[in-house]
Backbone bond lengths (Angstrom), bond angles and torsions (degrees), N, CA, C in turn:
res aa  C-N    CA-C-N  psi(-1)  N-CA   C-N-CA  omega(-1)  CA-C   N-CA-C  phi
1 X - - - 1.442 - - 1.529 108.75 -
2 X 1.261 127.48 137.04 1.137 131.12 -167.16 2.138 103.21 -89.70
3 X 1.376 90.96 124.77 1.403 98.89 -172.32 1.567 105.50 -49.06
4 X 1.165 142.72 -38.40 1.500 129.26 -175.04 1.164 107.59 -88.59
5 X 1.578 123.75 23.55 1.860 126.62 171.86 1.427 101.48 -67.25
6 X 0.979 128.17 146.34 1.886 131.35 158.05 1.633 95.44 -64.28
7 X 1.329 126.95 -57.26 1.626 103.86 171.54 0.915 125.30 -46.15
8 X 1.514 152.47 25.69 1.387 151.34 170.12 1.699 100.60 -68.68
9 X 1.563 104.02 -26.20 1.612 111.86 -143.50 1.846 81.31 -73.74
10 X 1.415 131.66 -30.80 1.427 118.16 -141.53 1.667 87.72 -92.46
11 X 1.329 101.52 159.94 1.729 113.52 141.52 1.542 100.78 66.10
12 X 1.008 153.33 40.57 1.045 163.59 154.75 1.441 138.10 -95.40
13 X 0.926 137.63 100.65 1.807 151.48 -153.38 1.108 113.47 -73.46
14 X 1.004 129.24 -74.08 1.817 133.95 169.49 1.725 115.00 -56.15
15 X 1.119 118.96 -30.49 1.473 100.42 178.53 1.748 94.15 -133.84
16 X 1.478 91.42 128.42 1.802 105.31 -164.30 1.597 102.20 -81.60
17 X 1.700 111.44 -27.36 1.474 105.10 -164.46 1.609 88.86 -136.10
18 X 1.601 108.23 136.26 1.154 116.81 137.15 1.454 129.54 -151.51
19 X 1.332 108.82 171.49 1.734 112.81 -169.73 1.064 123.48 -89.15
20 X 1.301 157.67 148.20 1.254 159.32 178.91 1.489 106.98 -83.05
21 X 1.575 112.44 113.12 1.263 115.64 -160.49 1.714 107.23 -94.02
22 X 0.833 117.88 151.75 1.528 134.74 150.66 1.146 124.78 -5.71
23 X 0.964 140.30 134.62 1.840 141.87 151.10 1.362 102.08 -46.59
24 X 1.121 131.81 -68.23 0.997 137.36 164.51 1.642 135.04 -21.26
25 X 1.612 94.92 -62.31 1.368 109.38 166.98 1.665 122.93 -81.06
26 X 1.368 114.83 4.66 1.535 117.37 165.69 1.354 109.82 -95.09
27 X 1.495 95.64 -31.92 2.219 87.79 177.32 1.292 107.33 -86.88
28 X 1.547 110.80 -12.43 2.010 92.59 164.29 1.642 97.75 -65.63
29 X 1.344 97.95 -73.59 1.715 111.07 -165.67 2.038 89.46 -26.64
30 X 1.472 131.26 -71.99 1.516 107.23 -143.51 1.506 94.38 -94.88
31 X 1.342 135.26 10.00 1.659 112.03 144.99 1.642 117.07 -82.93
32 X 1.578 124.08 -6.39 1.366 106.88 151.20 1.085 125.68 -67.57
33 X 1.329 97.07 -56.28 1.853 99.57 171.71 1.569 121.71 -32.57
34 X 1.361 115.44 -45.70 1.050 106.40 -160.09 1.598 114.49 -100.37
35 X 1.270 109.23 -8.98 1.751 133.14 137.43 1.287 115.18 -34.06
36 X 0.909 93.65 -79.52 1.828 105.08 169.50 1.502 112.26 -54.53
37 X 1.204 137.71 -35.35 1.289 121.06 172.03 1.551 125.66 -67.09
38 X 1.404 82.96 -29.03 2.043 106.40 178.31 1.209 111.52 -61.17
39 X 1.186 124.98 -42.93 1.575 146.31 -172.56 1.794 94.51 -73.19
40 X 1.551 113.58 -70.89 1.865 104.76 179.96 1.325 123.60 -44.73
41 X 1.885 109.44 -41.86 1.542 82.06 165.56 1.250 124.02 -88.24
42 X 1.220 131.05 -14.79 1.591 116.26 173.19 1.339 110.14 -56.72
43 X 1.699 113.35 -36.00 1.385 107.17 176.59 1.922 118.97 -68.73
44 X 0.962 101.75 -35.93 1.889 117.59 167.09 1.412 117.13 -39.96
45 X 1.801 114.30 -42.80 0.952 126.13 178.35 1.418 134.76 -78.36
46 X 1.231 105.09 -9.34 1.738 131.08 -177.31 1.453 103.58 -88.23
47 X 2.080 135.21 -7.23 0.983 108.45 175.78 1.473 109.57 123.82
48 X 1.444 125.43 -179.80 1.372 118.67 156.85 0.963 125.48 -144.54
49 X 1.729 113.10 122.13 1.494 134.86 -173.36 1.395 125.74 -114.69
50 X 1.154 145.82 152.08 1.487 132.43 149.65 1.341 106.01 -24.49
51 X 1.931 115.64 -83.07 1.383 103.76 173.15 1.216 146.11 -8.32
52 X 1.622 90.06 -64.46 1.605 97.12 178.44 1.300 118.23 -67.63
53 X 1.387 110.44 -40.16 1.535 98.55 169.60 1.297 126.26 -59.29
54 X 1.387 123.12 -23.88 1.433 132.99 157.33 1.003 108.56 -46.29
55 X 1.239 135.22 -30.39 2.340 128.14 -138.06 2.042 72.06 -123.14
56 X 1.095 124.00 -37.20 1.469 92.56 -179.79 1.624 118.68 -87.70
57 X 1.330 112.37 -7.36 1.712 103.04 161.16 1.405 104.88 -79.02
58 X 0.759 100.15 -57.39 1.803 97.36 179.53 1.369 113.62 -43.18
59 X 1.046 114.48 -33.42 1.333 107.51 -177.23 1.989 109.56 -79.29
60 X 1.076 111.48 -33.07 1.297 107.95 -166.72 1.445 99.61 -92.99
61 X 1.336 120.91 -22.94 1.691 109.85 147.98 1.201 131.85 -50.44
62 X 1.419 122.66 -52.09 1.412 141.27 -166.22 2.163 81.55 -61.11
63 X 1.107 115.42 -68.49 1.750 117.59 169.95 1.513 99.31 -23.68
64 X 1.341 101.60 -99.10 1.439 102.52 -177.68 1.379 119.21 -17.66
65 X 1.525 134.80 -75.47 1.023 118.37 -178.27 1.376 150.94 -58.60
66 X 1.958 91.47 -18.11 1.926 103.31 158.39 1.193 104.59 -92.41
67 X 1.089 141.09 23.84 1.658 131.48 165.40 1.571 93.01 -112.34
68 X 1.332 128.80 -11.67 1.483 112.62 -179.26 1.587 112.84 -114.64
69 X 1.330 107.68 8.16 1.986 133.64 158.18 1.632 78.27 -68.49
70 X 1.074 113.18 -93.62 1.197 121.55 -153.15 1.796 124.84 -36.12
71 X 1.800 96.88 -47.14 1.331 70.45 -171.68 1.744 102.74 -123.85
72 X 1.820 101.06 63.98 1.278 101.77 162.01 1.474 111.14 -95.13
């Protein structure tokens, strides 16, 4: 299911309530997302390091946590 669906709201286990967000607040939410995806593969492409494996959690945290500004 695509995270900016209004069905996100149904059938879901861990979070009992949510709101039906914005036009607005779905094209923030999927140009982070997709920010953040831009960033993993450029980071993907640099190789494999501790670091890097560092810079891609971080990175998909740093996501996580402006996609969960948004749609608290």
């Amino acid at each position: 299911m695509n995270s900016t669906d209004d069905n996100r709201t149904t059938n879901n286990v861990m979070r009992h309530e949510y709101r039906v967000l914005s036009d607005a607040e779905k094209a923030s939410m999927k140009a982070i997302k997709d920010k953040g995806a831009e960033l993993l593969d450029l980071i993907e492409g640099q190789g494999a390091s501790r670091e890097l494996s560092i810079a891609r959690t971080k990175t998909e945290e740093a996501v996580m946590w402006a996609v969960k500004h948004i749609t608290k």
